[in-house]
C-alpha positions in Angstrom: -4.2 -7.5 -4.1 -4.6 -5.9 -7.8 -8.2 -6.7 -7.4 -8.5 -4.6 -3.9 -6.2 -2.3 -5.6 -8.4 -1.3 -8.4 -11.9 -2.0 -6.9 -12.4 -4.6 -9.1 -13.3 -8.0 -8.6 -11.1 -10.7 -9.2 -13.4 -12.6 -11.7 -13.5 -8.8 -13.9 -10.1 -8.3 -13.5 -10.1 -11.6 -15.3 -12.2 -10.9 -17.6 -11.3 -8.0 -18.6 -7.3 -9.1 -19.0 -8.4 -12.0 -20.9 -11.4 -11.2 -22.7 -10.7 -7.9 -23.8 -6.8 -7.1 -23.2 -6.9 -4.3 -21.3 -4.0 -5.2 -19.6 -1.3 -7.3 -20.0 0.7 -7.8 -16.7 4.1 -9.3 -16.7 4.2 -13.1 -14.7 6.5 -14.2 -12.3 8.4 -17.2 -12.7 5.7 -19.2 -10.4 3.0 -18.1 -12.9 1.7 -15.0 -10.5 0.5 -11.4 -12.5 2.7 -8.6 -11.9 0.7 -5.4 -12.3 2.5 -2.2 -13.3 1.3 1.0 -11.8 0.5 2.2 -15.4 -1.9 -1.2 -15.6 -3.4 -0.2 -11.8 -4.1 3.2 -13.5 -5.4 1.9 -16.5 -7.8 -0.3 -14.9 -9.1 2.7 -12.6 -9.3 4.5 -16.4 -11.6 2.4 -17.5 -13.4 1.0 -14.6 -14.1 5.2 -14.4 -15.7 5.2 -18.1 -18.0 1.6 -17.9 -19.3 3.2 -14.4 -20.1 5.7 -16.7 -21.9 3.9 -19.0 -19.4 2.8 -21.6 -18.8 -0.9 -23.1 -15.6 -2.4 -21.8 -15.4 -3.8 -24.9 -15.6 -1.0 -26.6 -12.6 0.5 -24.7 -10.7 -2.1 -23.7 -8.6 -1.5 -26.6 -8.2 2.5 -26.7 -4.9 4.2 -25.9 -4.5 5.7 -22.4 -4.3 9.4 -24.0 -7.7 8.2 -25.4 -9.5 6.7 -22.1 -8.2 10.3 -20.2 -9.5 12.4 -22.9 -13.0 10.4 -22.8 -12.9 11.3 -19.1 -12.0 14.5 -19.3 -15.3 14.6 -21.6 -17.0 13.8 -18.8 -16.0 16.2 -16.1 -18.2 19.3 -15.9 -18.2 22.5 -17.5 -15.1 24.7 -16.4 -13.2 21.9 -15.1 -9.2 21.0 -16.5 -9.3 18.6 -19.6 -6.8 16.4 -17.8 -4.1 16.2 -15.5 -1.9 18.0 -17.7 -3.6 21.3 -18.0 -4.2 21.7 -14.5 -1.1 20.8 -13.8 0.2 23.4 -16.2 -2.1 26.0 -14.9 -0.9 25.9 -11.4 2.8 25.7 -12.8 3.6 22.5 -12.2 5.7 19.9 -14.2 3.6 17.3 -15.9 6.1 14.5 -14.7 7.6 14.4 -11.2 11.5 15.7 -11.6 14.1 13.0 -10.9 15.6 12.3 -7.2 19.2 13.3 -7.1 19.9 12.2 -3.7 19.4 8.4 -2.4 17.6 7.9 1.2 20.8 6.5 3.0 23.3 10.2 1.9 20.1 12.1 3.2 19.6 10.4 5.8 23.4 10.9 6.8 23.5 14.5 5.9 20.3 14.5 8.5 22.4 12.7 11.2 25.7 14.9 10.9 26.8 16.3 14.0 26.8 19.6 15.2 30.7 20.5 14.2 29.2 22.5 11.4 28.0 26.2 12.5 25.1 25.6 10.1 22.5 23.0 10.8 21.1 24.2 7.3 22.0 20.4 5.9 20.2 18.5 8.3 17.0 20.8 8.3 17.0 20.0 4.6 17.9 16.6 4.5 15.1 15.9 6.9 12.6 18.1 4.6 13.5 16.0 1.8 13.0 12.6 3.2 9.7 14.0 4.3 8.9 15.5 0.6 9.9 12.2 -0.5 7.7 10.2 1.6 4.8 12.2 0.7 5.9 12.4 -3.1 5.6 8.1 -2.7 2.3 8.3 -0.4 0.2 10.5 -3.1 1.7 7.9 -6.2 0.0 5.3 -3.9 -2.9 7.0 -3.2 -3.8 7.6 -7.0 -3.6 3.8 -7.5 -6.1 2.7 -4.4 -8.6 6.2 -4.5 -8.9 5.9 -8.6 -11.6 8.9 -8.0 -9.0 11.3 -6.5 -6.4 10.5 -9.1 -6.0 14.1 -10.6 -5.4 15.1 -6.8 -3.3 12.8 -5.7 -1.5 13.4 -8.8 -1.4 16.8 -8.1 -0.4 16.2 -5.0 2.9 14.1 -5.9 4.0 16.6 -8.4 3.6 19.6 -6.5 5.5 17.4 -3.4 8.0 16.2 -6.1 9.2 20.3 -7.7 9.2 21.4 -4.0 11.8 18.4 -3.3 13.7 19.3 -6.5 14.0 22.7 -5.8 15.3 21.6 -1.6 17.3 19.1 -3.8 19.0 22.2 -5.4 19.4 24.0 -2.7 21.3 21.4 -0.5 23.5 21.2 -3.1 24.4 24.9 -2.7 24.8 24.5 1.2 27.3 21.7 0.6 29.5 23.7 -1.7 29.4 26.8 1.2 30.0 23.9 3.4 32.4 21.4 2.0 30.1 18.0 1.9 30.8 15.7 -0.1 27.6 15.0 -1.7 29.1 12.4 -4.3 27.7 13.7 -7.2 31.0 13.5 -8.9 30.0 16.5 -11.7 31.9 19.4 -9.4 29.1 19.9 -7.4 30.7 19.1 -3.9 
């Protein structure tokens, strides 16, 4: 699966784990790898930079701030250094905010009847399983289209301040409304 995942083959993932440490997964108690999505990342990193003519063992060993700078080397002229700056230069976050909501309240919230004059909650509740969904499809989508990862990343983010902000804002209906959103700070 890691293999597919990364577009490696399974005798370089090998390799490359054992050889050279590039990554050090975690095993199960049956002796399986457990890959993080920073290792899947990683391994798209570098698999990136020996396409592009570098050594693996010459970079196996190089911080991830290191591997994305060496990309960012590599873009052409005019393009964002990393993630970061373009991030930054389109507003964005450079991490995704926090959920405050679980699936199961917004999926309530999305459910209520109609014995409230507003149907403000559901309309956001649904919006922000929807964000979330979309926040979870474009993490995925860095890990198994390595070549899109600064879009998909974009993607998640920009998904992920839009939720926060809908986040905010249901919890402003619910005061106006009187639902309980469990939040247990004085919000309702």
């Amino acid at each position: 699966m890691t293999a597919r995942l990364s577009g490696l083959s399974e005798h370089t993932l090998r390799k490359w784990e054992e050889q050279f440490e590039a990554v050090a997964p975690t095993r199960t108690r049956g002796g399986d790898r457990r890959y993080t999505n920073a290792d899947l990342q990683r391994l798209a990193l570098l698999s990136g930079l020996v396409d592009e003519g570098h050594r693996i063992e010459d970079i196996a060993g190089l911080e991830d701030a290191r591997l994305r700078a060496m990309t960012a080397k590599n873009r052409p002229a005019g393009a964002p250094e990393s993630a970061e700056t373009e991030e930054a230069s389109r507003g964005l976050p450079a991490e995704p905010p926090e959920q405050k909501f679980e699936r199961a309240l917004l999926k309530d919230i999305a459910m209520m009847s109609g014995t409230i004059a507003c149907e403000c909650p559901q309309h956001v509740a649904r919006l922000l399983l929807n964000l979330s969904d979309f926040e979870a499809y474009s993490e995925e989508c860095q890990l198994l289209q390595p070549a899109d990862i600064h879009l998909h990343r974009m993607l998640q983010i920009t998904a992920a301040t839009a939720r926060s902000l809908l986040e905010n804002a249901l919890i402003e209906i619910a005061e106006v409304e009187n639902i309980d959103l469990g939040l247990g700070d004085g919000a309702s």
